[in-house]
C-alpha positions in Angstrom: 31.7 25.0 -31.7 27.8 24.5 -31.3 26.5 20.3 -31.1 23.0 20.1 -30.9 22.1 16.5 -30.4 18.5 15.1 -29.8 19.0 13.7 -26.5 16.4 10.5 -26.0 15.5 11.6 -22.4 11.9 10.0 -21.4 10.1 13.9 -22.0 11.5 14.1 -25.3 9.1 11.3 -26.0 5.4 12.1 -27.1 3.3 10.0 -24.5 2.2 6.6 -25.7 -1.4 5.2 -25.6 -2.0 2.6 -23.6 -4.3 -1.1 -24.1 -6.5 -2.6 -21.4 -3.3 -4.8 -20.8 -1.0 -1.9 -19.9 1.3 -2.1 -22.9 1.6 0.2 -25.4 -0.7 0.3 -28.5 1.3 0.5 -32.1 4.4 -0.1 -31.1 6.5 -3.4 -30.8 8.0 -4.3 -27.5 11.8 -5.2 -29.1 14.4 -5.0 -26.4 17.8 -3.1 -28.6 21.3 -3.4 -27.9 22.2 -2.2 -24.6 18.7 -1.9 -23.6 17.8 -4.1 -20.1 14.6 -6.2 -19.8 13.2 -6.0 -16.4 10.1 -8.5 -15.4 8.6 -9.8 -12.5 6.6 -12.4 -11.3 4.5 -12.9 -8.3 3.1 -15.6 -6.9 0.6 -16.8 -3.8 1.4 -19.6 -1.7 -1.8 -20.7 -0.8 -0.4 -23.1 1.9 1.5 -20.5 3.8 -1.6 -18.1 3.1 -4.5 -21.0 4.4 -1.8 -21.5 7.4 -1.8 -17.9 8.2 -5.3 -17.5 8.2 -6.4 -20.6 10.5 -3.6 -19.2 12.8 -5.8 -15.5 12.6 -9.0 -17.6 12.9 -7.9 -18.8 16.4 -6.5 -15.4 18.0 -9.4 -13.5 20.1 -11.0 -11.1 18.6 -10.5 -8.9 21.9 -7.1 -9.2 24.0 -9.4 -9.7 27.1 -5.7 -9.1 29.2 -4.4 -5.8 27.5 -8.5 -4.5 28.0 -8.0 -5.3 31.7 -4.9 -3.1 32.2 -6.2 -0.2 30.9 -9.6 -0.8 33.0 -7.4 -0.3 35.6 -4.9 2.4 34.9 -8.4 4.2 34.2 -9.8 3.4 37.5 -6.5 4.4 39.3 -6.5 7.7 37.7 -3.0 7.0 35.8 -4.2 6.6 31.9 -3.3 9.2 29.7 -4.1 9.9 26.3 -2.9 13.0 24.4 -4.5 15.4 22.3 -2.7 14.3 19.3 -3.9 10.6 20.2 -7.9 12.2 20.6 -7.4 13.2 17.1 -6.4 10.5 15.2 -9.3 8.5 17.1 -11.9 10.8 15.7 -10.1 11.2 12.1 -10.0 7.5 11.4 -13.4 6.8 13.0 -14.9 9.7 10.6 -12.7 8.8 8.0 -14.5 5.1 8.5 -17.6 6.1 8.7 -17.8 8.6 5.8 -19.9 7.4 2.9 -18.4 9.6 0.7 -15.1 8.7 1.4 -15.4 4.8 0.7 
C-alpha cells in the first residue's frame, strides 16, 4: 500500500511577498486550530538607559593606571604580544579605516 500525502513542510510553500511592514502581502494573518501565536515586545527604559550613560560620561577616557603598567613591563623588557595578537591589531585598524568597508 502506497499513501502519498501533501506534507505542509515550510518548502512545500511558494515564497510569499513581503510589505514595507514585514507581513505578508494577500494573505490574512488568521491563527487556525492548533496553530501558536508568538509576539514580542521590546521596550527602552530611558531611566536605566540616561543612568547608564552619565555613569559612561564620568569613566576616563584613558585608564591612566592599566597605560602605566604596560609602560613598564615595556621598559623592563617583559611585554609580550603574539603574532596572533599583531594581526588582529592591523585587521581591525584596516578594517576601521577602510572606506569601502563602512
Amino acid at each position: 500500500m502506497k499513501i502519498d500525502a501533501p506534507l505542509s513542510l515550510p518548502e512545500n510553500y511558494p515564497p510569499e511577498k513581503v510589505g514595507r511592514s514585514g507581513s505578508p502581502i494577500g494573505r490574512t494573518q488568521s491563527t487556525g486550530v492548533g496553530e501558536a501565536h508568538d509576539e514580542a515586545q521590546l521596550s527602552v527604559d530611558r531611566d536605566r538607559v540616561e543612568t547608564l550613560r552619565s555613569q559612561l560620561s564620568r569613566l576616563p577616557e584613558v585608564r591612566q593606571e592599566r597605560v602605566e603598567t604596560v609602560r613598564q613591563a615595556i621598559r623592563g623588557g617583559h611585554y609580550q604580544v603574539s603574532d596572533q595578537q599583531i594581526v588582529e591589531a592591523i585587521h581591525s585598524q584596516l578594517i576601521t579605516q577602510s572606506p569601502r568597508l563602512r
